[in-house]
C-alpha positions in Angstrom: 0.0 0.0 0.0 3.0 2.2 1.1 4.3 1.8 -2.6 1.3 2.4 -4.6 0.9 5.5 -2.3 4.2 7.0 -3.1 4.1 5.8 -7.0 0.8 8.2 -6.7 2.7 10.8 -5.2 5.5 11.0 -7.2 2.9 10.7 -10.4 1.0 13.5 -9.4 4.5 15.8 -9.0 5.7 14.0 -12.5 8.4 12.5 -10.9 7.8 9.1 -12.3 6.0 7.6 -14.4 2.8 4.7 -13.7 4.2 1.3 -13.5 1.9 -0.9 -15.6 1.2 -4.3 -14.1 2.0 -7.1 -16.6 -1.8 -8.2 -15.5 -3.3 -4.8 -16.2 -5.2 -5.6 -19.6 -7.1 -8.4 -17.1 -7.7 -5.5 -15.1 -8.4 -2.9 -17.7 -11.5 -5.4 -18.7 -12.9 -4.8 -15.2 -15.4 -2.1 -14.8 -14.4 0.6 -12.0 -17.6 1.8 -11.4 -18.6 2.0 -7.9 -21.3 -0.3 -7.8 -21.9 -4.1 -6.3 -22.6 -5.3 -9.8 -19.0 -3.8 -11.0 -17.7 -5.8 -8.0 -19.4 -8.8 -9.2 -17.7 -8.6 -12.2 -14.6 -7.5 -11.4 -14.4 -11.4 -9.3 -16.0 -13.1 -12.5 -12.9 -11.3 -14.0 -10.4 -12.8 -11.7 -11.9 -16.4 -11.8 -11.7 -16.5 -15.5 -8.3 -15.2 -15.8 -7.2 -17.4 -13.0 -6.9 -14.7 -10.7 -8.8 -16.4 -7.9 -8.0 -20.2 -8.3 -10.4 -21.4 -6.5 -14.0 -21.9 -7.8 -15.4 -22.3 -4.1 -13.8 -19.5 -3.1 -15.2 -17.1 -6.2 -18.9 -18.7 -4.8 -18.2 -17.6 -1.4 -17.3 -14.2 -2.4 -20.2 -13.7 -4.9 -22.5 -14.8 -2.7 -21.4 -11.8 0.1 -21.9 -9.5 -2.6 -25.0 -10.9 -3.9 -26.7 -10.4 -0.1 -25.2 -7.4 -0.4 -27.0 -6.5 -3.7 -30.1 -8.2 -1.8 -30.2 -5.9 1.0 -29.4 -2.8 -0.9 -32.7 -3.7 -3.2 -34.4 -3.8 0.5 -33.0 -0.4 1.8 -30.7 -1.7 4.0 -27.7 0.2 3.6 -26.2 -0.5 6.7 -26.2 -4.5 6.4 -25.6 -4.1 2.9 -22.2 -2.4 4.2 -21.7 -5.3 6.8 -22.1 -7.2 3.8 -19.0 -5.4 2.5 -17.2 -5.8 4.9 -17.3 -9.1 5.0 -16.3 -10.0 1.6 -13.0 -7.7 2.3 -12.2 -9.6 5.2 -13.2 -12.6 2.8 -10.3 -11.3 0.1 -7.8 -10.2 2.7 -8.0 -14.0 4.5 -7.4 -15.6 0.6 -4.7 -12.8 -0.7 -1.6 -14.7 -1.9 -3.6 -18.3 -1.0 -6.2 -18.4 -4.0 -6.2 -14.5 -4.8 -3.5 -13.4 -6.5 -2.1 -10.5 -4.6 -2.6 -7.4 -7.3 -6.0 -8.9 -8.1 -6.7 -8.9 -4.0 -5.8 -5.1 -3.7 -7.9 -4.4 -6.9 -11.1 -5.9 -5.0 -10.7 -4.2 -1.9 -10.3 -1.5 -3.3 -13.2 -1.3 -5.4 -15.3 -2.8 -2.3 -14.2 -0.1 -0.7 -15.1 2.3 -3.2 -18.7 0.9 -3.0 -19.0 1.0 0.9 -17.6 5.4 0.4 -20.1 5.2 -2.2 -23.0 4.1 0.4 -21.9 6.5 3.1 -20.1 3.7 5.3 
């Protein structure tokens, strides 16, 4: 995190220019959009590019976003955060195990985008 922070830094002053993950086309196909179906996608992503390597894994993880989506749909921000939440702690528990570690960042922070995005 430290490094991406000072690669930002030292982009924004012009000092250097943005490192390109070899992975970054897989990325690029992603949509950024803050939203829990961009989310979706964005793990559909990883499991086809074998990204996340394990199918149960992928399941577990759309299925906390799916309740997610389910309790958004019902007005229930809050849980739908919880929800959030709990499919970063989710990612965080499987970085470098079954998710790749770039893919892993690029998840949380996207889920975290969506839980700014719903005033959590």
């Amino acid at each position: 995190m430290r490094l991406l922070v000072l690669t930002l830094a030292l982009m924004l002053f012009g000092l250097a220019a943005p490192a390109v993950p070899a992975s970054a086309a897989v990325m690029d196909d992603c949509s950024h959009a803050a939203t829990i179906p961009s989310l979706r996608t964005c793990v559909q992503h990883a499991l086809d590019h074998g990204h996340i390597d394990s199918h149960a894994i992928a399941r577990s993880l759309l299925a906390k976003l799916d309740a997610a989506q389910t309790a958004l749909d019902h007005g229930q921000t809050s849980v739908a955060v919880r929800k959030l939440e709990s499919f970063v702690r989710k990612v965080d528990a499987q970085t470098g195990k079954h998710i790749a570690a770039e893919h892993a960042a690029h998840l949380r922070m996207q889920a975290e985008a969506v839980i700014a995005a719903l005033g959590g």
